[in-house]
N, C-alpha and C positions, 0 to 999 in steps of 0.2 A: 757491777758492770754487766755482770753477764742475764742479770735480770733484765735490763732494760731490752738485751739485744734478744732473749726470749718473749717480752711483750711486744717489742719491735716486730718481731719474727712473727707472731700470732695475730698482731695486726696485715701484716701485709700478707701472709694466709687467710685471712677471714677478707680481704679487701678481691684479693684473688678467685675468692667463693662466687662474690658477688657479682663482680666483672664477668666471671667464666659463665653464672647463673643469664646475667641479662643479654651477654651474647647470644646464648642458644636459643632465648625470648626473641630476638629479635630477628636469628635466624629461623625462628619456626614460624613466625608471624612473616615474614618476606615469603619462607616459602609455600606457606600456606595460601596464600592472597596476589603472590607474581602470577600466576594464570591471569587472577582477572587486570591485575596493571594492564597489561599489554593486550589482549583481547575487547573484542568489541563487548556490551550489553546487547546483551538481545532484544530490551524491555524499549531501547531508544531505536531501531530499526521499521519504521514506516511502512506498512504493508498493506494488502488489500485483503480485511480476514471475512470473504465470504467471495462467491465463485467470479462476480463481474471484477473491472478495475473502475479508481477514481480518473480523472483528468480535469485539470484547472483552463478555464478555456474565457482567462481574464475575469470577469467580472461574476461570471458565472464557474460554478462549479458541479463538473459530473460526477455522482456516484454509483457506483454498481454497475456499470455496463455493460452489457454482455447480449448476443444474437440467439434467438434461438432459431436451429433449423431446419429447413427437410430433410431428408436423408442421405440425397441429392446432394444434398447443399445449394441448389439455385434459387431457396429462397429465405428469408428471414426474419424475422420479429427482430426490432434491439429494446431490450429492458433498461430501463436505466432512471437515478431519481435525477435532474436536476432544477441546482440550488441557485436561486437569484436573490443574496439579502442586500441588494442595493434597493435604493429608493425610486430607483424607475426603473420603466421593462425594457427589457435585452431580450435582442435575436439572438439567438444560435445556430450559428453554420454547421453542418455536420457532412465530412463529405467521408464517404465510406468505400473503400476498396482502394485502386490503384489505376492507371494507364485508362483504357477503353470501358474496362467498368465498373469507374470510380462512379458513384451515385451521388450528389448532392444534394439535401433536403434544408432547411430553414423553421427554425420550432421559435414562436413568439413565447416570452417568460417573462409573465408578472413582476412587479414590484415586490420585494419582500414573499415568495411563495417556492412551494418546492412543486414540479410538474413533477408525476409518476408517471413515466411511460408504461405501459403495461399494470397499471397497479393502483389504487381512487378512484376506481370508473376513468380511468384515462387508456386510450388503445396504445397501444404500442406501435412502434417505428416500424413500418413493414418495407421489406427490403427484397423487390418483385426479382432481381437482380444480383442476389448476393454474391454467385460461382466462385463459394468455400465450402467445402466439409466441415459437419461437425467436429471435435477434435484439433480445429486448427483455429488458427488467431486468424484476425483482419483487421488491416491498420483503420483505424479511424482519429480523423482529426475534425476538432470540436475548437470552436472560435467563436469569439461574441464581442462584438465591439470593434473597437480600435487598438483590442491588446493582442497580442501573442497570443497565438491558441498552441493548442496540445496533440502531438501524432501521439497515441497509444494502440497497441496489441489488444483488440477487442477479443475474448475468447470467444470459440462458438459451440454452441451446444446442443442437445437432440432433446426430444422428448423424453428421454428414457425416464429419466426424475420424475414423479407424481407432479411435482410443483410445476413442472416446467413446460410437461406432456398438452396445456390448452392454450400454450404461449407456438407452437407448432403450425406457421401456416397451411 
């Protein structure tokens, strides 16, 4: 009798090993990997990785946007690509600034084609009127169609950059 209660015994000791074993597995793998449960990815966060922003302006879509401009800031170039992959041409509204010297301009956009402002032998958006500083944003809203256009923070920027230095009204 007392054998069985020692094989009993080294069972539920060895069973006890195991259990105590895949607890710790399990608490080291929660602990190891709870940061990322509850945290965001960084990989899925949508951003604009180069100096302009995008904006969806309906049918049409802007990318890279961005002023460049005097030093003043009263006047501007806007660089920017935009994308029309529908099968017929869209205008694009573009009105820039705010109150008394919001600007309105109108850019026709091909069927299927990307316009470079500033960039393909295309000039750039010039902006006789911009009254921002470098350093600072200007709302610009971009609409084309009959859809919803887009207000975004256009940054603006100086020559200092080589790149940017002949985009410089």
């Amino acid at each position: 009798m007392s054998k069985h209660r020692s094989v009993g015994g080294a069972l539920t000791a060895k069973r006890s090993r195991v259990l105590a074993s895949l607890a710790v597995g399990v608490a080291v793998a929660i602990g190891t990997t709870g940061c990322s449960m509850i945290s965001t990815q960084a990989t899925t966060i949508e951003y604009n990785a180069s100096d302009g922003v995008a904006a969806d302006a309906g049918p049409i879509e802007v990318r890279n946007a961005l002023v460049v401009a005097t030093e003043d800031g009263s006047a501007g170039n806007m660089l920017a690509a935009i994308v029309n992959s529908t099968d017929s041409s869209e205008t694009l509204t573009i009105e820039i600034g705010e109150g008394s010297s919001k600007v309105t301009e109108t850019l026709q956009v091909p069927a299927n084609s990307v316009v470079s402002l500033g960039a393909d032998g295309e000039e750039p958006l010039l902006i006789e009127a911009l009254d921002t500083m470098p350093g600072a944003d200007v709302p610009v809203y971009f609409q084309a169609g009959d859809a919803e256009g887009s207000l975004v923070a256009v940054p603006v920027l100086d020559g200092a950059l080589e790149y940017y230095a002949p985009f410089v009204p």
